[in-house]
C-alpha positions in Angstrom: 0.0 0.0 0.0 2.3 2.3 0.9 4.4 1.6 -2.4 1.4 2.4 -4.3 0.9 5.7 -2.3 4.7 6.7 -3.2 4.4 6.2 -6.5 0.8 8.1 -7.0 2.9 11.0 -5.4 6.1 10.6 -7.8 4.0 10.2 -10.6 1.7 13.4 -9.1 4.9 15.6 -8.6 6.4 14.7 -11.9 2.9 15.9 -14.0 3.0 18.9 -11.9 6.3 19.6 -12.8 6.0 19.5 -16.5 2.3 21.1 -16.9 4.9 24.7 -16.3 2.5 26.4 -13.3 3.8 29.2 -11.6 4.5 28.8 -8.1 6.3 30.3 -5.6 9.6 28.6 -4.4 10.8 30.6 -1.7 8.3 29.1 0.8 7.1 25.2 1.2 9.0 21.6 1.3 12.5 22.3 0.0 12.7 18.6 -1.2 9.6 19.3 -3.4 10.8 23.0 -4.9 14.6 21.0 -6.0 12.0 18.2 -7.5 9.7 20.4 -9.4 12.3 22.6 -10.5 15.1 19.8 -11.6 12.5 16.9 -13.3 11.9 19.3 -15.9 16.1 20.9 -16.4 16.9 16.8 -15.8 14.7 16.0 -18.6 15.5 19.1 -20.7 19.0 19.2 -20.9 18.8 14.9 -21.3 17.2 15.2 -24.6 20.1 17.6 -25.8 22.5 14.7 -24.7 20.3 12.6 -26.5 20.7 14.2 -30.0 24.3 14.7 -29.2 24.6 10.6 -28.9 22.2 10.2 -32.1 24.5 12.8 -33.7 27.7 11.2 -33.0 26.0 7.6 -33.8 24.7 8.6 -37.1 28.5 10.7 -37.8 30.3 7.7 -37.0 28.9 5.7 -39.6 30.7 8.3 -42.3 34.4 7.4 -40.4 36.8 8.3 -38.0 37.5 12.3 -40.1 34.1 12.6 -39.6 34.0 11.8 -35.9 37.1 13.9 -35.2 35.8 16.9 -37.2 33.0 16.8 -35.1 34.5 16.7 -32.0 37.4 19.4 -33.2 34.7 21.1 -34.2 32.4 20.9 -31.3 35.4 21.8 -28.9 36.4 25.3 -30.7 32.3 26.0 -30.9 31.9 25.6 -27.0 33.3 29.2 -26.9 30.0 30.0 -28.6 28.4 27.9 -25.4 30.8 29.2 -23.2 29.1 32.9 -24.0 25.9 32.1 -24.2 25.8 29.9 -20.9 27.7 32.8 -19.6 24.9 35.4 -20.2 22.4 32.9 -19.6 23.6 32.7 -15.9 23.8 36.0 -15.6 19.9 36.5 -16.5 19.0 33.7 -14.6 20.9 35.5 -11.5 18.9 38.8 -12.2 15.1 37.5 -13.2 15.4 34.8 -10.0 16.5 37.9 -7.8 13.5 40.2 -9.3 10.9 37.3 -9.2 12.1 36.7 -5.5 11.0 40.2 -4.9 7.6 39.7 -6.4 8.6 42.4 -9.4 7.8 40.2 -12.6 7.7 44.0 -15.0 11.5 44.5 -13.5 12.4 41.1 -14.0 10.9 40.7 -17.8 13.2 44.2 -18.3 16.2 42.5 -17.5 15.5 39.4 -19.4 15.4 41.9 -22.6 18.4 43.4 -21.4 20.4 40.4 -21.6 19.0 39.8 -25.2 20.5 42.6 -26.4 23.8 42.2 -24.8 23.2 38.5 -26.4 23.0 40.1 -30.3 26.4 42.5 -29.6 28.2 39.5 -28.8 27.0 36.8 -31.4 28.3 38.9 -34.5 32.1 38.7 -33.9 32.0 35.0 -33.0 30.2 34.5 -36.1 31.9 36.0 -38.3 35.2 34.7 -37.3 34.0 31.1 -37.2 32.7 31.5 -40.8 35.9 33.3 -42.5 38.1 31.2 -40.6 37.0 27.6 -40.4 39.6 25.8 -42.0 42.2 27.4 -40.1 40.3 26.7 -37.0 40.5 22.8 -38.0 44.1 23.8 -38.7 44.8 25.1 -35.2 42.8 22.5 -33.2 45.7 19.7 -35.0 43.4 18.2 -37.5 44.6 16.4 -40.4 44.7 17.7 -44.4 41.5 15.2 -45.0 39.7 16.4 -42.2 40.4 20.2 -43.0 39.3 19.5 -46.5 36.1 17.4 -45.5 35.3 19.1 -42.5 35.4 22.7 -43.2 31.9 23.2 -44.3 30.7 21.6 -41.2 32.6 24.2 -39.5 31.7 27.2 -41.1 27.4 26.4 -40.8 27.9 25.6 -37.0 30.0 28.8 -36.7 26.9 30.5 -39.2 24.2 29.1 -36.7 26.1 30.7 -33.4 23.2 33.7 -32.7 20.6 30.1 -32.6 22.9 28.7 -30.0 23.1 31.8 -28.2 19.2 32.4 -27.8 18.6 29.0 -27.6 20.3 29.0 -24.0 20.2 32.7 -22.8 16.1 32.8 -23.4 16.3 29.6 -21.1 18.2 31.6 -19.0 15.3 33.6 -18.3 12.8 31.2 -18.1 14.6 29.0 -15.3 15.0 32.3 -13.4 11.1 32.8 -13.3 10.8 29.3 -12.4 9.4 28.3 -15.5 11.6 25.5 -16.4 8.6 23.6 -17.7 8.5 26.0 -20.7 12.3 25.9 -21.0 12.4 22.0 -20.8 10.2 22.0 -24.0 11.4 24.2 -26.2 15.0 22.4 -25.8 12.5 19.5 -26.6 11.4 20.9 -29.7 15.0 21.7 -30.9 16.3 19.0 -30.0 13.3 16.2 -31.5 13.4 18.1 -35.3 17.3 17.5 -34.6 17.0 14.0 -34.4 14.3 13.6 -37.3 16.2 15.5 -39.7 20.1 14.3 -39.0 19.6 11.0 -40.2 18.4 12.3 -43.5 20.3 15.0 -44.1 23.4 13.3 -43.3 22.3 10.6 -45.8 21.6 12.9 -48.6 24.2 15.5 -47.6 27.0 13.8 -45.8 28.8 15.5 -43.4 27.6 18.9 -43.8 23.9 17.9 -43.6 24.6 17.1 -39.8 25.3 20.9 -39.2 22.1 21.9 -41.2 20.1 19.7 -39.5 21.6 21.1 -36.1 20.8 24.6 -37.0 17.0 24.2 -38.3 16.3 22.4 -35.0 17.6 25.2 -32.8 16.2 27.9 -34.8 12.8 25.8 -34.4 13.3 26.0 -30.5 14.1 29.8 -30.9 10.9 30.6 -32.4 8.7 28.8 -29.9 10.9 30.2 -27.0 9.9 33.8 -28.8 6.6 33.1 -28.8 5.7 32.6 -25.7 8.5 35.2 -24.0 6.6 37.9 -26.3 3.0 36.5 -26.3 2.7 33.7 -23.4 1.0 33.6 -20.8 3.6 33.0 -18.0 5.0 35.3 -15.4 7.4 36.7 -18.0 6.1 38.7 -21.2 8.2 40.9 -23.1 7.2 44.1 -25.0 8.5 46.7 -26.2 9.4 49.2 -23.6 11.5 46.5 -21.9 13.8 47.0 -24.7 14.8 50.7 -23.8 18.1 51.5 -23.1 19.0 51.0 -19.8 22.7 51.8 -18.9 22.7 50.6 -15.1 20.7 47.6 -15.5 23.3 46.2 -19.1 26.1 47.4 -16.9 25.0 45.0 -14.5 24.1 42.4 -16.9 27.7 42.6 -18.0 29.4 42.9 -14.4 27.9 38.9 -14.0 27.7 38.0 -17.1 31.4 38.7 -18.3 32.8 36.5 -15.0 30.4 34.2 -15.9 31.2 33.8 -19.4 35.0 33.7 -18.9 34.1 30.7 -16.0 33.0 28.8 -19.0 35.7 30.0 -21.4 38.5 29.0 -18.8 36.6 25.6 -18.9 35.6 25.2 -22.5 39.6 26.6 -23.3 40.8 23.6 -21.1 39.1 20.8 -23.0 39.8 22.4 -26.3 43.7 21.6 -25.3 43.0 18.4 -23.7 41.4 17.7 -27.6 44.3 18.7 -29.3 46.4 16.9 -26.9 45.0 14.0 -27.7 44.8 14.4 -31.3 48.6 15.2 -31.4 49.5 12.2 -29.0 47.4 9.5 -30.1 46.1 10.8 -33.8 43.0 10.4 -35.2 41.7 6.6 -33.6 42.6 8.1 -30.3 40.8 11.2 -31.1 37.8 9.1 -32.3 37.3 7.3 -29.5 37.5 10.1 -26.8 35.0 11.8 -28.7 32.6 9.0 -28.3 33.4 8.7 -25.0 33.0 12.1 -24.4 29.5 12.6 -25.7 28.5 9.5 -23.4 30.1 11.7 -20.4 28.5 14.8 -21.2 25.0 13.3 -21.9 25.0 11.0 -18.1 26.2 14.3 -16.3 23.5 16.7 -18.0 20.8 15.4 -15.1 23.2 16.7 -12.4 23.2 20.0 -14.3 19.5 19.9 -14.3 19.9 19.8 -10.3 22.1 22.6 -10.1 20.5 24.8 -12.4 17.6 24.1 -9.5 20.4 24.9 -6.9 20.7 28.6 -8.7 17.3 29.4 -9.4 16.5 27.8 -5.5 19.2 30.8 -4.2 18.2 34.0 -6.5 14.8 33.6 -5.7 15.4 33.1 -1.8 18.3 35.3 -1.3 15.6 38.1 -3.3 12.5 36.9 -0.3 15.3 37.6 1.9 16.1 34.5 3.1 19.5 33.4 2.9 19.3 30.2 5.3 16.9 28.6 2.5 18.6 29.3 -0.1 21.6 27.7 1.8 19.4 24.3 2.8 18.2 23.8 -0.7 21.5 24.1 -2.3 22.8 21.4 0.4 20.3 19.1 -0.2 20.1 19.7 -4.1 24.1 18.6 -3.6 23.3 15.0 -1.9 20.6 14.4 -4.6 23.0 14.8 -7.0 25.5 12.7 -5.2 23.3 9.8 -5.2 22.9 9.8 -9.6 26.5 10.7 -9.9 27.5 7.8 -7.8 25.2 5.4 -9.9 26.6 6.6 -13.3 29.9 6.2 -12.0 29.1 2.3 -11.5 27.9 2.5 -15.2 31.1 4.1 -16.5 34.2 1.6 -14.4 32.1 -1.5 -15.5 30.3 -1.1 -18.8 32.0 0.7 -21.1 32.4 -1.6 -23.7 29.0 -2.4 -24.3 28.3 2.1 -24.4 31.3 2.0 -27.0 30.1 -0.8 -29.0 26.9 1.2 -29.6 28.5 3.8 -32.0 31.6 2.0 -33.2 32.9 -2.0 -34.2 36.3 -0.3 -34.4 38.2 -2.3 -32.0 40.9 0.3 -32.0 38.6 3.1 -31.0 36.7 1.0 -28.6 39.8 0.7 -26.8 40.3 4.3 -26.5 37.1 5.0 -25.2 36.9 2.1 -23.0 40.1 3.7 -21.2 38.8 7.5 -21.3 35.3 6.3 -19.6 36.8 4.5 -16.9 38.9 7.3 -16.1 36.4 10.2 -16.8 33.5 8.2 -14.8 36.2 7.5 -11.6 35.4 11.3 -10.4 31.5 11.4 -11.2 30.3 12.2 -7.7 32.8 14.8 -7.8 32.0 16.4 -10.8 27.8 16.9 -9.1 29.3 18.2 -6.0 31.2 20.7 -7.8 28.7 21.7 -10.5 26.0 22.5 -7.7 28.3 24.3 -5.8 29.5 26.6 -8.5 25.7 26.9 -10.0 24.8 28.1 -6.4 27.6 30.4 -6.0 26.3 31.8 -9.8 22.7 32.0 -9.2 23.5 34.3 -6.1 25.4 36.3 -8.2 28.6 35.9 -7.4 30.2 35.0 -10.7 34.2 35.7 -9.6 35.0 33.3 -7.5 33.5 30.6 -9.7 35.6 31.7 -12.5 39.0 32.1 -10.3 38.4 28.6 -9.1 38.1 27.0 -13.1 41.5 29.8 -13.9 43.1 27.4 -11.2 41.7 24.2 -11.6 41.7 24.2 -15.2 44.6 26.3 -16.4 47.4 26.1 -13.5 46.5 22.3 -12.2 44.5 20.3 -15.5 46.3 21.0 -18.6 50.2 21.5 -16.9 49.2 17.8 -15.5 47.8 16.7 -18.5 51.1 17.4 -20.4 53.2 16.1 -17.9 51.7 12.5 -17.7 51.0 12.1 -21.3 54.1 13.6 -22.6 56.4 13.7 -19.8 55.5 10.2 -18.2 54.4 8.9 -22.1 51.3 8.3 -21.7 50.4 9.7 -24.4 46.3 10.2 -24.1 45.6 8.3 -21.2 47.6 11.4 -19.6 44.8 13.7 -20.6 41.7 11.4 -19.2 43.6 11.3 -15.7 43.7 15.1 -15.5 40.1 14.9 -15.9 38.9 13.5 -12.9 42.1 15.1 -10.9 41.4 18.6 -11.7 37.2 18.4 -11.4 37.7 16.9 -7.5 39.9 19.8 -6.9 37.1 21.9 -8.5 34.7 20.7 -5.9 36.1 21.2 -2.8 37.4 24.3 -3.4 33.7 25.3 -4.9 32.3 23.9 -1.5 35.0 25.3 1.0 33.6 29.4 -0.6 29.8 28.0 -0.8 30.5 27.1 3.0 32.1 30.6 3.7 29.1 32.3 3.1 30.0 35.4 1.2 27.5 35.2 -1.4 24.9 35.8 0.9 25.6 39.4 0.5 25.8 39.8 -3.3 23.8 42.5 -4.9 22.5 41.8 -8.3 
């Protein structure tokens, strides 16, 4: 009886989640606000990892260039991610502070704010990534036939940046409203046309017809995020006045976003050199395989991101009711509920990974390179929740800097010198970059929970 009664609850609190009502997160069960807020990020950002492994799956079948110009790709292109997340935290951090005060008209102003900083930024990316493809392939190590196959791929993802962008910074806004409902399905939308059309336009297309496929899906979740953020009927509406200039509130904007942005620039720089490290010590099978394997790691962590993009919309909205110790409590509990799935897809990672590889690839030499890269990747899963919760907090409250200063260190001065040192000075060639992994994102985490437990952030204005 009483495991019938628990699962007529779940299943009760799961609908409720998804059907995108507004409610009020700064009073009530703490266990049920992280629930209703994270079911729908978890199942958002699962169906992006989702079309990233159907991506991969249906590239592979085209070879190893093909797989390693995505990945090359992919791994200059985060910088695009890295700026949009960027601004996207920053809006979240503003709209979850105005909603918190019960100001919806302030908090839809900032949300238009942050799409105009959004446009200023997108056109210099794009361009660059456009002119310059092939030399970006060039840069990132990739070999003549990948440069010469892989270059259109390049320069449509690059084209399709402002998509990318909106996709996530309009998100942004949602999750800081509380609305992560609507944000979950738009990312749905995108994300379900990408899967129905990159089968066929790879098939007709080739290579190129994955990047077109990529971009019509996004631009579809664009629109429908538009639609209802200019004529919805949720807490946030958008019109035209919102889009004045306003000096003070863009200044602000920028003062979280640019911290923000560079957090996940220092990151995104990181793996970009742990690719080419690989590439250059292990060439194109080894590159192959990490790819694959990294896709697979990417796609299991994006529920834990789903909690702590709870974790920061839990604080901004609580730290703007004026009450700190909640925000506090729900990021500590948010942080053992994501302890709990980390540890489980750890268990997945040290003693399946053949049969994950085996999916995408017969290749028994890139099987063997992703079979190491998991089990070394997946040894510092818990780690990696801890840390992504604690640095989502410290973001949603506002306080941008310290998150980035710990990445600067943990990414710059301790992952990539130890990265080179075991796989070129110890000649370990890859295997030296998939230890550094792990290494550096524990050292991310403690140090993430060591300022969460100072307290500081309590007293960020936003």
């Amino acid at each position: 009886m009483s495991r019938q009664i628990t699962f007529k609850t779940i299943y009760r609190a799961v609908r409720t989640s998804l059907n995108g009502e507004q409610r009020d997160y700064t009073q009530g069960n703490i266990s049920k606000a992280i629930f209703l807020l994270a079911i729908p990020m978890i199942l958002e950002l699962s169906l992006e990892g989702v079309f990233a492994i159907v991506d991969i799956f249906f590239v592979s079948k085209l070879g190893q260039h093909a797989i390693a110009t995505v990945g090359l790709t992919e791994s200059v292109i985060s910088l695009v991610y890295s700026i949009a997340i960027g601004l996207s935290t920053a809006a979240t951090a503003v709209v979850s502070r105005r909603i918190g005060e019960k100001n919806p008209d302030a908090a839809a102003h900032a949300g238009a704010q942050s799409l105009i900083v959004a446009f200023i930024a997108t056109v210099a990316v794009s361009l660059l990534g456009v002119l310059f493809a092939g030399n970006i392939l060039l840069l990132m190590g990739a070999d003549p036939i990948v440069i010469k196959e892989g270059a259109v791929f390049t320069r449509i993802m690059f084209g399709g940046s402002l998509v990318i962008m909106l996709l996530f910074l309009i998100n942004g806004i949602f999750r800081g409203a509380g609305d992560a409902a609507m944000a979950m399905k738009s990312l749905w939308l995108a994300s379900i046309l990408n899967i129905i059309l990159c089968p066929l336009f790879i098939h007709f297309l080739g290579l190129k017809g994955a990047a077109i496929a990529t971009v019509i899906g996004r631009t579809g979740g664009v629109l429908y995020q538009c639609y209802h953020l200019f004529k919805g009927k949720g807490i946030i509406r958008l019109r035209a006045v919102h889009f004045n200039y306003d000096p003070a509130l863009l200044k602000s904007i920028v003062r979280i976003g640019w911290p923000a942005t560079l957090q996940f620039l220092i990151g995104s720089g990181s793996w970009i050199i742990l690719t080419r490290l690989v590439a250059e010590t292990g060439g194109t099978t080894a590159s192959a395989g990490y790819q694959i394997a990294i896709r697979n790691f990417v796609f299991f962590i994006l529920p834990a991101w789903g909690l702590s993009n709870a974790a920061a919309t839990l604080v901004g909205q609580n730290l703007g009711a004026k009450n700190p110790l909640r925000a506090e409590q729900s990021v500590n509990l948010t942080a053992k509920y994501s302890v709990l799935f980390m540890g489980t897809v750890m268990l997945i990672f040290l003693f399946l990974p053949q049969v994950i590889l085996r999916i995408y690839t017969g290749d028994e030499a890139v099987i063997r390179v992703g079979v190491v890269a998991l089990r070394w990747v997946g040894t510092g899963f818990i780690f990696y929740g801890i840390g992504m919760v604690m640095t989502q907090a410290l973001n949603g409250a506002g306080d941008t800097k310290t998150p980035t200063w710990i990445s600067f260190f943990c990414f710059w001065l301790f992952q990539v010198p130890l990265a080179y040192t075991l796989a070129i000075g110890f000649h370990l060639k890859a295997t030296g970059a998939f230890i550094a992994i792990p290494v550096a994102e524990t050292a991310i985490a403690l140090i993430a929970w060591y300022f969460f437990r100072k307290g500081k952030w309590k007293t960020i204005s936003v």
